[in-house]
C-alpha positions in Angstrom: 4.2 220.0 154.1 2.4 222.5 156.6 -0.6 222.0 158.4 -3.4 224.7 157.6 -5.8 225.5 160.3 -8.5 222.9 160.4 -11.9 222.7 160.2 -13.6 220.6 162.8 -16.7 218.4 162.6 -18.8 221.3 165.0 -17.8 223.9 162.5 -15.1 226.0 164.9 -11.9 225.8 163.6 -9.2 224.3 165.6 -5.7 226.2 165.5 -3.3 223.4 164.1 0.1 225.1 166.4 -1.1 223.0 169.0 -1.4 219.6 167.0 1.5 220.8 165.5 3.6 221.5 168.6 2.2 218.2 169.9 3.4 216.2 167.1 6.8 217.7 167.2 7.2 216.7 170.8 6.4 213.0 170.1 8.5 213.4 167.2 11.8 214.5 169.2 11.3 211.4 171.3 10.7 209.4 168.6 13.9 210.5 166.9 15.9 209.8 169.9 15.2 205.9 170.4 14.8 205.5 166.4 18.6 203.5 165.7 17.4 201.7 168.8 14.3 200.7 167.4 16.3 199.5 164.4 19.2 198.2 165.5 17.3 195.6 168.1 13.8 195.1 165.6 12.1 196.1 168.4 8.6 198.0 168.9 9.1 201.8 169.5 7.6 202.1 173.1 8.5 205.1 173.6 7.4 207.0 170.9 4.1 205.1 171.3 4.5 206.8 174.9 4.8 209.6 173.4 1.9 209.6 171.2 0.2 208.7 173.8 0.7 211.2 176.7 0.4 213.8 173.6 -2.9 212.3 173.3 -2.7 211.9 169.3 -3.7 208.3 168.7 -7.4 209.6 169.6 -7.1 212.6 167.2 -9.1 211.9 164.1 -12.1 210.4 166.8 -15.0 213.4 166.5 -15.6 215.6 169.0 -18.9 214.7 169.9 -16.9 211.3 171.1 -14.1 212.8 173.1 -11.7 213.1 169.8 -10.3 216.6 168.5 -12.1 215.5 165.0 -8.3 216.1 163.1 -8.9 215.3 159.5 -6.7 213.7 157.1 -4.3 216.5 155.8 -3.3 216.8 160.1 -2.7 213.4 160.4 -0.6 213.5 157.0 1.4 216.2 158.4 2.0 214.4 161.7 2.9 211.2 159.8 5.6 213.5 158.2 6.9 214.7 160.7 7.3 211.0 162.2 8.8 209.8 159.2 11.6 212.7 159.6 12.3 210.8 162.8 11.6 207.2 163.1 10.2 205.3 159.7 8.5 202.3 162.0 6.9 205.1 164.3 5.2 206.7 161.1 3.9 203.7 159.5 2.5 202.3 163.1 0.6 205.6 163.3 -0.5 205.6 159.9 -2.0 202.0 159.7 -3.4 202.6 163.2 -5.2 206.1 162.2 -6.3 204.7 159.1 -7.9 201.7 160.5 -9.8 204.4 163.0 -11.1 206.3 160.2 -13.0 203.2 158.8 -14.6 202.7 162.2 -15.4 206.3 162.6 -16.6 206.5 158.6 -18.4 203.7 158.7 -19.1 202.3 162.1 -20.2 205.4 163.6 -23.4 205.6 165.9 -23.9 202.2 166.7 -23.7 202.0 170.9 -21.0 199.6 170.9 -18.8 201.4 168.6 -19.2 204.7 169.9 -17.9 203.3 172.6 -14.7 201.9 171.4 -14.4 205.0 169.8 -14.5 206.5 172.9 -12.4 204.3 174.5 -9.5 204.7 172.1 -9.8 208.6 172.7 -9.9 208.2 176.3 -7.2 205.5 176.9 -5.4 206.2 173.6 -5.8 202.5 172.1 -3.5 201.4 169.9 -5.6 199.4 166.9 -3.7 197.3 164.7 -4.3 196.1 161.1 -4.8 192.4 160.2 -5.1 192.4 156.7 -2.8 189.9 154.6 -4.0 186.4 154.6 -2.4 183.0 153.6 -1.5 182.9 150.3 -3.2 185.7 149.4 -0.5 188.0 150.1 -1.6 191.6 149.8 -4.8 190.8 147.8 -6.6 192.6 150.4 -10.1 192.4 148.6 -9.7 188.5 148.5 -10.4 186.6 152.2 -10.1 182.9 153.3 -11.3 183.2 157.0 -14.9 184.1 157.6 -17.1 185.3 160.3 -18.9 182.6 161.9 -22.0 182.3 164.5 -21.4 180.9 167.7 -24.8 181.4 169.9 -24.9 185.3 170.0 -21.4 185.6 169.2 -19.3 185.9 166.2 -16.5 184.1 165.7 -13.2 184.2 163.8 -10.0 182.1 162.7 -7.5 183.6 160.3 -4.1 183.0 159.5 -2.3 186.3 159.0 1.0 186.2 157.3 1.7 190.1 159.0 -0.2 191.7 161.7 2.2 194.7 162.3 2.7 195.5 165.9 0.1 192.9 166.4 1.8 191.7 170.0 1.6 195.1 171.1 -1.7 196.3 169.5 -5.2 197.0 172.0 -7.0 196.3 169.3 -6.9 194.2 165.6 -9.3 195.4 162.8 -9.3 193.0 160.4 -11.2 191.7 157.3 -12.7 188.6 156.5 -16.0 186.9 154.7 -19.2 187.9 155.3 -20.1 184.0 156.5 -18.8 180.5 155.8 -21.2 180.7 152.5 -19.6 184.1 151.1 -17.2 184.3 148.3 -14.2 185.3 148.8 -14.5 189.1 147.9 -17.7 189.4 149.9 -16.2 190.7 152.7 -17.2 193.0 156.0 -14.1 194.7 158.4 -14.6 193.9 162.0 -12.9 194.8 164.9 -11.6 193.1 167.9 -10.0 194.4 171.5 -7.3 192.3 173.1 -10.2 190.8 175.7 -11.7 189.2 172.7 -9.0 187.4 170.6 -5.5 184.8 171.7 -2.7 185.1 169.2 -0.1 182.3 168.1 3.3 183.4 166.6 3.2 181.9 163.1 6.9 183.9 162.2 8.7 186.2 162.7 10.2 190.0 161.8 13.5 189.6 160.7 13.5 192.2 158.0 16.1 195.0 156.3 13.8 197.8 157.4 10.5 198.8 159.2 12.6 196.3 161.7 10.0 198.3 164.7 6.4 197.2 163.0 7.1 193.7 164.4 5.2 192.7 161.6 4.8 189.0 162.4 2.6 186.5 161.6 0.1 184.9 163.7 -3.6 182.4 163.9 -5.5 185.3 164.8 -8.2 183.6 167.1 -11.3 185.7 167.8 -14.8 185.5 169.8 -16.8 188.8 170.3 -20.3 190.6 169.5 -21.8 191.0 166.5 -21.8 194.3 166.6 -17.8 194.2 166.1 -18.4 193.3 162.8 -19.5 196.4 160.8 -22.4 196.3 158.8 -21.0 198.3 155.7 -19.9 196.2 152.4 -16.2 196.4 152.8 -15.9 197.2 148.9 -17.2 200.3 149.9 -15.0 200.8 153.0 -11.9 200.0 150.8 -13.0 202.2 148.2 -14.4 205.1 150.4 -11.7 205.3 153.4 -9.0 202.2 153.3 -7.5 202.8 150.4 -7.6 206.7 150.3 -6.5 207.6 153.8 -3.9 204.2 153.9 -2.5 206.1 150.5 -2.1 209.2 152.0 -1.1 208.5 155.2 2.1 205.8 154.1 2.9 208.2 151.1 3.3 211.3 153.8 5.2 209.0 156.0 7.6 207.6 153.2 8.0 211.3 152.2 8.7 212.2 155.6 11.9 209.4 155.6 12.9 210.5 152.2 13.0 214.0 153.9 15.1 212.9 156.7 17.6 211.6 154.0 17.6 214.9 151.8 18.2 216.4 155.1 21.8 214.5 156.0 22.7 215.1 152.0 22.0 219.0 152.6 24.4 219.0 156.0 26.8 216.7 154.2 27.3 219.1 151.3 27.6 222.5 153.3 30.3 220.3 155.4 32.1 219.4 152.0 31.9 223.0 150.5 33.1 224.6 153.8 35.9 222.5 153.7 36.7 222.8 150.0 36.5 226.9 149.9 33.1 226.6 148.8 33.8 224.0 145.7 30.6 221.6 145.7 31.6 217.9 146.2 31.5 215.3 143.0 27.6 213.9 144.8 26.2 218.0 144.9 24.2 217.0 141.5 22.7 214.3 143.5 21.6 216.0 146.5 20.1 218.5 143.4 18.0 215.5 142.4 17.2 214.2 145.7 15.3 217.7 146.4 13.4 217.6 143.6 12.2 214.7 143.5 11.3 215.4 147.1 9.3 218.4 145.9 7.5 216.6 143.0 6.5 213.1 145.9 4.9 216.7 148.6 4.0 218.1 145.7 1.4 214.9 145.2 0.6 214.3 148.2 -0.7 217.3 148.4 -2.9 217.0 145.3 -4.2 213.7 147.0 -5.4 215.5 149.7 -7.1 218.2 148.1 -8.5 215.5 145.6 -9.8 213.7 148.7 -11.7 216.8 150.5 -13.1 217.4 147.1 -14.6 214.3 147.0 -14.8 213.5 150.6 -18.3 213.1 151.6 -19.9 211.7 148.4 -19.6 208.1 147.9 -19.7 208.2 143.9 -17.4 210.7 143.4 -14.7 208.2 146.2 -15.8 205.7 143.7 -15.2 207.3 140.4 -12.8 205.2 138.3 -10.9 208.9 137.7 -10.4 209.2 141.6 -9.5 205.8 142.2 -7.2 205.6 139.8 -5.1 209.1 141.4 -5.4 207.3 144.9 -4.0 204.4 143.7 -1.4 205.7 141.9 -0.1 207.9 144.5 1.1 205.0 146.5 3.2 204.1 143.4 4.1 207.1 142.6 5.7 208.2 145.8 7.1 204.9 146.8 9.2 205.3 143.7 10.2 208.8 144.4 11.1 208.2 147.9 13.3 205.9 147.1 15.0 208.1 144.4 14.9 210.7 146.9 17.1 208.2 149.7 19.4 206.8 146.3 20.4 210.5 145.4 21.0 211.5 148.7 22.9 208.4 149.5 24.8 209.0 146.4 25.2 212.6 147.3 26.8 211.5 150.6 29.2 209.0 148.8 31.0 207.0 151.4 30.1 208.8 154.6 26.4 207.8 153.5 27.3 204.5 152.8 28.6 204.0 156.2 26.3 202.8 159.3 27.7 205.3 162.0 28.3 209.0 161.9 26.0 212.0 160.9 25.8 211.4 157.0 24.5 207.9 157.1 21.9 207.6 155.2 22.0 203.7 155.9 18.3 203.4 158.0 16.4 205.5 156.0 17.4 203.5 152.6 16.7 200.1 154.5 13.8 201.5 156.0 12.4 203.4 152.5 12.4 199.9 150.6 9.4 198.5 152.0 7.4 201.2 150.5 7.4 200.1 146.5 6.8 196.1 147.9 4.2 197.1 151.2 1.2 195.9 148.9 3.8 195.5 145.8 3.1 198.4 143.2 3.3 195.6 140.7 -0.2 194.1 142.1 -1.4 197.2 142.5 -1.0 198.6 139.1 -1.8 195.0 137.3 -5.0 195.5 139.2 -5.6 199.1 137.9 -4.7 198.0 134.1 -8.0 196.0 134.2 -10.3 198.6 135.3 -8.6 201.6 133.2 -9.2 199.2 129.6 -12.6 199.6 130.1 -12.1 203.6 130.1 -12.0 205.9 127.1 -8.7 207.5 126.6 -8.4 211.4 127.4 -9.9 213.3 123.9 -8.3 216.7 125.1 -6.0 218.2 128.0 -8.8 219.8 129.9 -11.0 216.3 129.7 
């Protein structure tokens, strides 16, 4: 994956060496402290640093509100190269970049929330994603906990089974009902800082992978202004901006592990032939496969994106069954692959992959690679999809 030059809200065009060069920096220190993160399930606080002083948690904020306006292919590209490095660093700045493009898409221009949006480009805010829910799992279009009135404040109790990095977050955006009356699917996004809400430790994070999210659960516990809770139908949020840029954003960073993996089978391989007078090793026709199916998981992220710029812009054509189905997909899709990619490389690497230490272990990025088919399981996901695509005529012709 390589960034093209980008295109920025004001119309001048932005040369993407520097993002790129910036990314890569955060990346190197992300990379350094990743076993740590892993070993001791803790938050990756320096590469948050990092991101920080490189000033890319405030890149996709527009221009006009103190951002660099990145779109959605940069921030793809920097979640790749973070996956190369540390897998809990890549999803952190995934989940926190998509949760600022729904404020940005969709809570734009009212004073309060150009002002957060401000705020996180100024002081580089880290906003963190609240939205599995009791025993509702990952049904994210299904809440419990609704917004309620309180004076001239909103308020708002919920019971999250995960909020990743949600000790360490400046911010939750969250979902929940539109009011105490609402059904459960009528639903608004709101946003809270850390001034605004308490937090009690409902469990913990002891997990096989993604050990640095500190995904726990917590009673979320929130009071703020009603202008934290965006006025836009969240069915069109989740449609429009959640689903697509979430998609593409965890896809690029699970590509970027699987990458990291393919890598260690590559140097593993040269090692063995070197040592062998050039004979390939019994696991070479592994590594083989672990490249491809590397190529075919970039090959569809990259497809997503273009699909998404096409449509980008134009409510119907975001929620056109044709386009929703590809978005969707594409998180199954490449979950799968990425894990094929870290099985064959594994494979390829035969025991010195299999072990925990040395420089063929392929050990973190298979633990780490797992969560990606059951993060929202691609079972729910593609139950949910069989319903919709019943109801749609079946392709007369290739071209159709």
């Amino acid at each position: 994956m390589t960034i093209q030059p980008m295109t920025v809200p004001d119309g001048r065009v932005e040369d993407a060496a520097d993002l790129t060069a910036r990314a890569t920096a955060a990346a190197a220190i992300a990379a350094t402290y990743a076993d740590a993160v892993d070993r001791d399930g803790r938050f990756p606080e320096e590469a948050i640093a990092a991101l920080r002083s490189q000033r890319l948690l405030g890149a996709a904020v527009p221009i006009s509100l103190g951002g660099e306006g990145a779109p959605v292919r940069a921030l793809a590209e920097i979640a790749y190269q973070l996956g190369r490095a540390c897998a809990s660093t890549a999803m952190i700045f995934a989940m926190h970049q998509t949760k600022v493009a729904c404020l940005v898409r969709h809570g734009a221009g009212e004073p309060w929330r150009d002002g957060l949006l401000r705020r996180i480009a100024d002081a580089q805010l880290l906003m963190a994603s609240s939205t599995t829910e009791g025993q509702g799992g990952g049904n994210v279009r299904a809440s419990a906990a609704a917004i309620e009135m309180d004076g001239g404040a909103v308020t708002l109790e919920r019971a999250a089974t995960v909020i990743s990095y949600g000790a360490q977050a400046d911010g939750i955006v969250t979902v929940a009902r539109r009011s105490a009356e609402a059904g459960s699917s009528d639903q608004v996004l709101c946003v809270f800082l850390r001034e605004d809400y308490s937090l009690e430790r409902l469990s913990g994070w002891e997990t096989l992978g993604m050990r640095g999210t500190c995904s726990s659960g917590f009673h979320l516990k929130a009071r703020g202004r009603p202008e934290q809770v965006l006025a836009a139908r969240y069915g069109d949020i989740h449609n429009q901006t959640m689903t697509p840029v979430s998609h593409l954003l965890w896809s690029s960073a699970w590509a970027g592990i699987a990458a990291s993996a393919v890598e260690r089978a590559q140097a593993f391989t040269r090692t063995a032939m070197r040592g062998a007078g050039g004979v390939a090793p019994p696991g070479a026709l592994h590594y083989t496969r672990a490249v491809s199916s590397l190529k075919q998981a970039r090959a569809l992220i990259t497809q997503g994106l273009d699909r998404f710029e096409a449509a980008e812009g134009d409510p119907s054509a975001l929620a056109a069954l044709d386009f929703q189905t590809a978005i969707t997909m594409l998180k199954v899709e490449v979950s799968d692959l990425a894990v094929a990619v870290v099985s064959s490389a594994l494979r390829a690497n035969g025991l010195a992959g299999y072990r925990q230490d040395g420089p063929f272990s392929i050990g973190r990025a298979l633990r780490d690679i797992l969560s990606a088919p059951i993060m929202i399981h691609n079972d729910r996901i593609v139950a949910n999809l069989a319903t919709a695509t019943l109801m749609s005529p079946v392709a007369a012709s290739l071209g159709a």
